[in-house]
Structure formats: structure tokens, C-alpha cells
N, C-alpha and C positions, 0 to 999 in steps of 0.2 A: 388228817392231823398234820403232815406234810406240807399241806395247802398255807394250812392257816400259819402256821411258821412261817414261809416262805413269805407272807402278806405280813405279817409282822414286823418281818425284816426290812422287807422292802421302806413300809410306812416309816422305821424307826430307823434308816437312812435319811430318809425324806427328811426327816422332821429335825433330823439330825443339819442334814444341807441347809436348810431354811434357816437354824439356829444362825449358824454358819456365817451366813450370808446376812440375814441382820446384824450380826454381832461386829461381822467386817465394816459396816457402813456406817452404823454406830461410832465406831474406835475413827473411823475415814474422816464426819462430820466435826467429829471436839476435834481434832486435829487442825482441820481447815480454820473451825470457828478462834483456837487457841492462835493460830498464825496469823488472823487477824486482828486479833486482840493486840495480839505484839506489835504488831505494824501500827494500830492505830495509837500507839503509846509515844509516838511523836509525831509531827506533821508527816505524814508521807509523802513524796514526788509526785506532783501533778504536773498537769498543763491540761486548761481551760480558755474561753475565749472572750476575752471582754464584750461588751455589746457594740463596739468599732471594731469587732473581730480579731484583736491583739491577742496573743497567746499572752497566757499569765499563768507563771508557774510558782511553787516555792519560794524561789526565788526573789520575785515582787512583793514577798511579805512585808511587809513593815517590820524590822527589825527592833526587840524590846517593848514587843506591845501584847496583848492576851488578845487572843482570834478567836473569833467565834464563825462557825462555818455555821451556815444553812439551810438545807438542801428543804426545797417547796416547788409547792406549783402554785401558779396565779390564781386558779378556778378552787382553789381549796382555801374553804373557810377560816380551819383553824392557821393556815398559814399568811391568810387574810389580819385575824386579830394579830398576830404575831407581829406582824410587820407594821400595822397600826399601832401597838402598845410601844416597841422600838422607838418607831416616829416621835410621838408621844413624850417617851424619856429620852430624849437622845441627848441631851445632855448628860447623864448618867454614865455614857461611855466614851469620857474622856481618852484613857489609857486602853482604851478597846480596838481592834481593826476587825469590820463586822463584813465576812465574806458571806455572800448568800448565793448557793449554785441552784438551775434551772436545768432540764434537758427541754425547756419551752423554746420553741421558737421566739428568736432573739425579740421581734415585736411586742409578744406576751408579755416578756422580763423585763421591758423597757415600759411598759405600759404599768406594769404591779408597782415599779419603782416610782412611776410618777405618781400614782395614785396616793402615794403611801406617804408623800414626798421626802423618799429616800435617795433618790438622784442627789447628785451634786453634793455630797455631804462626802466629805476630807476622808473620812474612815470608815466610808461604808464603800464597798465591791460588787457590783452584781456580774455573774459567768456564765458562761451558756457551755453546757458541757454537751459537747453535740455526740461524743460517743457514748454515754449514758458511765464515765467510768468512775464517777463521784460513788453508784450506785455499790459497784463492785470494791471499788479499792478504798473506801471509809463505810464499808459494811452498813449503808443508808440502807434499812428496813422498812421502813416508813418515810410520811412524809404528815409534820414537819420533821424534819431530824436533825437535832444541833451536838453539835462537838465544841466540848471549849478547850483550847489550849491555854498556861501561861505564859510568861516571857520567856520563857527556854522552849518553849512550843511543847512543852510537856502535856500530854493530857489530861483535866483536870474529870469532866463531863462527859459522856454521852449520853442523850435522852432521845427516845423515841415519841414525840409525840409533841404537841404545843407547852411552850415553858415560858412564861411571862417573866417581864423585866424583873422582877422581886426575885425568881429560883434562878435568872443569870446571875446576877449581881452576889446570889446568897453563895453559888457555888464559886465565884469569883474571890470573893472576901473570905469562906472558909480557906483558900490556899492561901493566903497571904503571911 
């Protein structure tokens, strides 16, 4: 009888700690995820590297224009149509400065950008984030993954996945 108490106890410690211990990591994660929520509710501080290797921070924004960041790899499809549909409308983003980050080697970025023939065009940016910290400090989950800000660099959008020029533009003109 003694036994079995004692094994009761034990387990309903146990099980107790366990709670514990999820419940801490749980309350640890909305924390993290809520701080960066906050952080990405205006541009946050970067530095990237242009594909002549120039750092390019916050700083070199374009000032009073809506930015759209986003984060792809060349060998990815839907980041493929993405930057073909861009091409495509680019007229469309007049008042837009269109950042698109890579942790690809700078060749790869330089290569998708010509294919796409996004090179050379006044408002578009391509960055080679050689520390991977686009990943971390604008919470990129995916890829494709776009952030819009507007002219106050406020956040308007985050979408995890591919969004054609119709759901930029749609979330662009609802802030207006």
C-alpha cells in the first residue's frame, strides 16, 4: 500500500514538472514571437550587402516611398513566378522601392535578377545577406516571404508564401 503511494507521488511530481516545463516554453515562445511582432511594426536596423558588396542599411532607403522586402532563393519556383509577375507589372510600382534579400551567393542573385530583368531598374535592390539575419530579425519563415511597409515605413503586410502583383498592390491601396 505504501509502495503504491510512494509511486503515485513520485509520477504526480513528474507529471507535475513536465506541466512545468511546457507551460514555461509555451509563456518563453508568445514572448519571443510578440517581440518580434513589435520590432517588425516598423523597418528594423539592418545592414546587407549590395551585389558590388556595399553595405546597405536603413539608411539607403528611399525616403517617402512604400518598400516591399523580399526574401527568396533563385532555385525556388514560386519565388521564380514572383519576380517574373513583378517584371511583368513593373510599371505598377511607381511609388514603390522593391528590396529583395538572398542569403545566395552573390552570382545566384545576380543571375535571378537578370533573368527576371530586374537589374537595372531605379527601384528595385537586390542584397546578399551573407549572415543569414534577414531570417532572424524580420521573422522570414518561409520563402517567398514579403513585408510591406508604407511611407512612414510602417508595416502594412506580412505574407508568408508567394503573393502576385494584384495582393501587393490590393494591400498597398487598402492603406492609403
Amino acid at each position: 500500500m505504501m509502495k503504491k503511494k510512494s509511486i503515485l507521488f513520485i509520477v504526480s511530481i513528474a507529471v507535475l514538472g513536465i506541466l512545468s516545463y511546457l507551460g514555461y516554453n509555451v509563456v518563453t515562445k508568445v514572448k519571443e514571437k510578440n517581440a518580434i511582432a513589435e520590432q517588425l511594426q516598423t523597418i528594423p536596423e539592418f545592414e546587407f550587402f549590395t551585389l558590388e558588396q556595399q553595405p546597405f542599411t536603413k539608411a539607403e532607403l528611399q525616403p517617402n516611398l512604400n518598400t516591399i522586402f523580399i526574401y527568396f532563393k533563385s532555385d525556388c519556383d514560386f519565388c521564380q513566378y514572383e519576380a517574373q509577375n513583378i517584371s511583368d507589372n513593373f510599371n505598377s510600382f511607381k511609388n514603390e522601392q522593391i528590396i529583395f534579400v538572398s542569403t545566395e551567393p552573390i552570382t545566384s542573385i545576380q543571375q535571378f535578377s537578370e533573368k527576371h530583368k530586374l537589374n537595372n531598374r531605379q527601384n528595385i535592390t537586390f542584397l546578399y545577406d551573407n549572415s543569414s539575419l534577414f531570417y532572424s530579425e524580420f521573422d522570414a519563415t518561409s520563402i517567398p516571404y514579403i513585408l510591406i511597409y508604407d511611407k512612414n515605413q510602417e508595416l502594412i503586410k506580412k505574407h508568408k508564401g508567394q503573393l502576385n502583383v494584384k495582393g501587393i498592390l490590393r494591400a498597398l491601396q487598402q492603406n492609403e
